[in-house]
Backbone bond lengths (Angstrom), bond angles and torsions (degrees), N, CA, C in turn:
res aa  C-N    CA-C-N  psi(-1)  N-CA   C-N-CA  omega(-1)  CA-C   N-CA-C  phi
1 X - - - 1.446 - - 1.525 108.45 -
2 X 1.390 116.06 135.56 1.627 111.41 -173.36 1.856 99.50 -104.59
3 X 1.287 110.11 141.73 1.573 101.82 173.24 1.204 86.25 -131.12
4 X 2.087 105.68 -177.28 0.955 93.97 163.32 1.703 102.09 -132.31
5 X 1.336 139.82 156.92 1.592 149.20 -162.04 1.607 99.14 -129.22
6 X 1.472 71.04 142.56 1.955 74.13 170.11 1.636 94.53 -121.92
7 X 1.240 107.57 136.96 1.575 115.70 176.03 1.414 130.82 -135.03
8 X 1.345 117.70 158.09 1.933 102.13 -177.10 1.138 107.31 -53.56
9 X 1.298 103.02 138.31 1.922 109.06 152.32 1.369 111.23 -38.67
10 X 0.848 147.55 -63.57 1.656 141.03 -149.59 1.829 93.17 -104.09
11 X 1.356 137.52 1.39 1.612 110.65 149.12 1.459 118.77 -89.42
12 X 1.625 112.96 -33.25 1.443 118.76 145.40 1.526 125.49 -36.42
13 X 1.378 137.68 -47.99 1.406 129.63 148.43 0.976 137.99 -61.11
14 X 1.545 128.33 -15.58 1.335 115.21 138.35 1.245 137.17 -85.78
15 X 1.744 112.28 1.11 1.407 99.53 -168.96 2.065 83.23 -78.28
16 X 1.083 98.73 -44.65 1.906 110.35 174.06 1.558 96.50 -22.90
17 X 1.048 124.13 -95.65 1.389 161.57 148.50 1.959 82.56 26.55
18 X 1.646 105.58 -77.78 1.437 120.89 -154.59 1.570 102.99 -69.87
19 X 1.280 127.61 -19.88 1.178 136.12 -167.77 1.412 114.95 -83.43
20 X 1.763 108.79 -35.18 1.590 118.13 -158.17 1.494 86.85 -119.27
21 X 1.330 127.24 14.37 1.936 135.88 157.72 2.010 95.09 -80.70
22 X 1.172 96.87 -61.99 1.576 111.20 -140.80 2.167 86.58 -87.02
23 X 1.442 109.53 9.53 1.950 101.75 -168.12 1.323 101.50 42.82
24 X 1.337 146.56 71.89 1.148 144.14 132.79 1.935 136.70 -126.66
25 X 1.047 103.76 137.08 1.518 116.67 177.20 1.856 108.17 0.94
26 X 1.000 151.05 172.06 1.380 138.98 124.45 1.179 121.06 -64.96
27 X 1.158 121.56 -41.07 1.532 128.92 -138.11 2.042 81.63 -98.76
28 X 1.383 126.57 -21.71 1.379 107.91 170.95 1.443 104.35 -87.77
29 X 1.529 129.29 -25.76 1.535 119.18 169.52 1.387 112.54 -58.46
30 X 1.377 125.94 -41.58 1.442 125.05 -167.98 1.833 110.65 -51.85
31 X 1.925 86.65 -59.96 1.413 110.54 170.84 1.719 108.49 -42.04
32 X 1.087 112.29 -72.33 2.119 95.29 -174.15 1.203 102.69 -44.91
33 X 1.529 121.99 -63.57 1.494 119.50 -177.75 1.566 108.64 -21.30
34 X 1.329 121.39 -70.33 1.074 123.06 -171.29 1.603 134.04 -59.42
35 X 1.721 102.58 -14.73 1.478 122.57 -161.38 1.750 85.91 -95.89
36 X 1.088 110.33 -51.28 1.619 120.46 163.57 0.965 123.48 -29.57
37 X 1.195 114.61 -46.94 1.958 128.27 -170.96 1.693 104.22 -75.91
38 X 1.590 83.54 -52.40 1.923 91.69 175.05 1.326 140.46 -57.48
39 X 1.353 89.36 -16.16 1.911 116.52 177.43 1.581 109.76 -85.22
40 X 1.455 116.73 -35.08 1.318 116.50 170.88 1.429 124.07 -84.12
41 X 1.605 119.49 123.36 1.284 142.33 173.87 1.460 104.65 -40.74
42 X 1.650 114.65 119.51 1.625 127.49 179.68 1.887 96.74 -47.38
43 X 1.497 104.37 138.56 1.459 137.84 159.91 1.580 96.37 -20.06
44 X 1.197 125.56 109.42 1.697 126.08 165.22 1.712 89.40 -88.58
45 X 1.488 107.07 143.27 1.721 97.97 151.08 1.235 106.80 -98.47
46 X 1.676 88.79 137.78 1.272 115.45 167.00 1.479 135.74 -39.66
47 X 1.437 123.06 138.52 1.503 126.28 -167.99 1.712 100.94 -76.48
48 X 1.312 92.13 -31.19 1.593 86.02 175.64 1.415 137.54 -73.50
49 X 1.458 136.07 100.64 1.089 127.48 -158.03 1.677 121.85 -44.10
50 X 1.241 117.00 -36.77 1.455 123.19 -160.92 1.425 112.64 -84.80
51 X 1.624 111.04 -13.78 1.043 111.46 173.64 1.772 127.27 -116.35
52 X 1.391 81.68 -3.19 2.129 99.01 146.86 1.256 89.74 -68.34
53 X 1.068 140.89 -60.24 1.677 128.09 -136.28 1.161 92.61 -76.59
54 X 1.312 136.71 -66.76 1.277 144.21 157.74 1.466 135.06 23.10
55 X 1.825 85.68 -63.92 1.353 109.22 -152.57 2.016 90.57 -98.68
56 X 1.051 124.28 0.36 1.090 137.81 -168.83 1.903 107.53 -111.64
57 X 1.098 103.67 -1.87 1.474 122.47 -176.84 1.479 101.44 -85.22
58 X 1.828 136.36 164.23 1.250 137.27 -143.30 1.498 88.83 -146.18
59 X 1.373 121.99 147.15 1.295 122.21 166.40 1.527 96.68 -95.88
60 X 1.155 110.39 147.38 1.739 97.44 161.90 1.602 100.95 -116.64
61 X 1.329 126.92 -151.69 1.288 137.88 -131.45 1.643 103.42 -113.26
62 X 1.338 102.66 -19.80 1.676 121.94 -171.75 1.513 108.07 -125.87
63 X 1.400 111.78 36.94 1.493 126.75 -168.17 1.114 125.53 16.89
64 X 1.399 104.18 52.62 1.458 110.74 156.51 1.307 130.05 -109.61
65 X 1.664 132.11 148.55 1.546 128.11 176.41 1.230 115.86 -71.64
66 X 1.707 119.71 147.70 1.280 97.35 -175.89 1.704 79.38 -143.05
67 X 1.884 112.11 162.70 1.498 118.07 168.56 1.224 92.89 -89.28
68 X 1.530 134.91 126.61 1.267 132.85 115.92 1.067 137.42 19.36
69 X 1.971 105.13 -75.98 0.811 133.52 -165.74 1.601 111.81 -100.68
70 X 1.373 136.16 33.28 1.548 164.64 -141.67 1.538 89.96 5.39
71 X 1.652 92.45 -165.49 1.586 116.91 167.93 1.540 118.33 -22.72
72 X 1.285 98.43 -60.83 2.032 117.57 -170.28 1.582 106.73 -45.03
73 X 1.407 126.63 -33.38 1.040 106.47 -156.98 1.749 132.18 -73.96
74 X 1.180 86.09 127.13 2.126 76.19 -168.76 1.130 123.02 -51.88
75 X 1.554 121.95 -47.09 1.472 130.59 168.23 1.918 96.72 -30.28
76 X 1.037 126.72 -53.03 1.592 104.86 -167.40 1.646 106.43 -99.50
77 X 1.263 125.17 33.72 1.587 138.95 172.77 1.567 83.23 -113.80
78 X 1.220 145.55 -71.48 1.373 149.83 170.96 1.555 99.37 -41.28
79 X 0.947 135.30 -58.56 1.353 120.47 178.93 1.548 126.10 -64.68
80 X 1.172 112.29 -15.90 1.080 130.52 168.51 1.717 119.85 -77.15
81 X 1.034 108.53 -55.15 1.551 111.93 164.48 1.373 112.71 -46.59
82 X 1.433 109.72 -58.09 1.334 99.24 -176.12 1.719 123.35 -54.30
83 X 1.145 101.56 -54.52 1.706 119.48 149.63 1.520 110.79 -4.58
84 X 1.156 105.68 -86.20 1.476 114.02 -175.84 2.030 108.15 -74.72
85 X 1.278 136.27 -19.42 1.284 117.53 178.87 1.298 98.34 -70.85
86 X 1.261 109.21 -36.97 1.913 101.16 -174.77 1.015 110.72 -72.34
87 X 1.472 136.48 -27.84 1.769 128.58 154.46 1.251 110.48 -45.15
88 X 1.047 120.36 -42.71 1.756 120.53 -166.59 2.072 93.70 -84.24
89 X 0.763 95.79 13.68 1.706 66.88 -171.95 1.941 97.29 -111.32
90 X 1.184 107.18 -14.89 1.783 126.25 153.92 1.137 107.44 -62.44
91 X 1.437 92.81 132.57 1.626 108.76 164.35 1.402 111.13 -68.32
92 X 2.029 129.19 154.04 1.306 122.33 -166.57 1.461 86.49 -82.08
93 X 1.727 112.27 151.03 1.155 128.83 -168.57 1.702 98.16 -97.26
94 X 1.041 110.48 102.94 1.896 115.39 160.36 1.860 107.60 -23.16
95 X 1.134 101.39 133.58 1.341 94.88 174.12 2.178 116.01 -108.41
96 X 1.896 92.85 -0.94 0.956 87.82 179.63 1.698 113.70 -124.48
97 X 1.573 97.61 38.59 1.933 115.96 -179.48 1.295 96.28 -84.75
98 X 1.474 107.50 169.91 1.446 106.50 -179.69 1.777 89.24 -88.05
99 X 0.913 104.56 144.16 1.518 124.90 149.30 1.793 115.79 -75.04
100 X 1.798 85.17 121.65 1.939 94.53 -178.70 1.798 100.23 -121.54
């Protein structure tokens, strides 16, 4: 079956990229790619809060993370707590021990 996809420039250069590494077709690299994807079990979210939040975070263009969902969002006030109880549950680290 022929379709047609529109895709980023730069996953299109590597699928290019992976095809003319390995001497093979595109259209059979695309295909595993895709048989690949289909074999893996859909995204569960995670039980762990901090890394839902995480995973819900944005790259932008100047590699930085950004919320979506701005400041307000509770999911990263909850992630944050957790954050810091697990700091607190460490002993304070000497800053003048030897390091091993």
């Amino acid at each position: 079956m022929k379709t047609t996809l529109e895709l980023p420039d730069d996953l299109m250069r590597a699928i290019r990229v992976r095809a003319a590494r390995s001497d093979r077709r595109l259209k059979d690299v695309v295909e595993e790619l895709l048989r690949r994807g289909m074999e893996c079990p859909p995204n569960q979210p995670s039980s762990d809060p901090v890394q839902r939040w995480r995973s819900e975070l944005v790259l932008d263009e100047d590699g930085q993370y950004t919320n979506p969902k701005g400041i307000e969002d509770e999911a990263f006030f909850d992630a944050l707590a957790q954050l810091r109880d697990a700091d607190r549950e460490q002993p304070p680290r000497d800053p003048f021990s030897e390091r091993r």
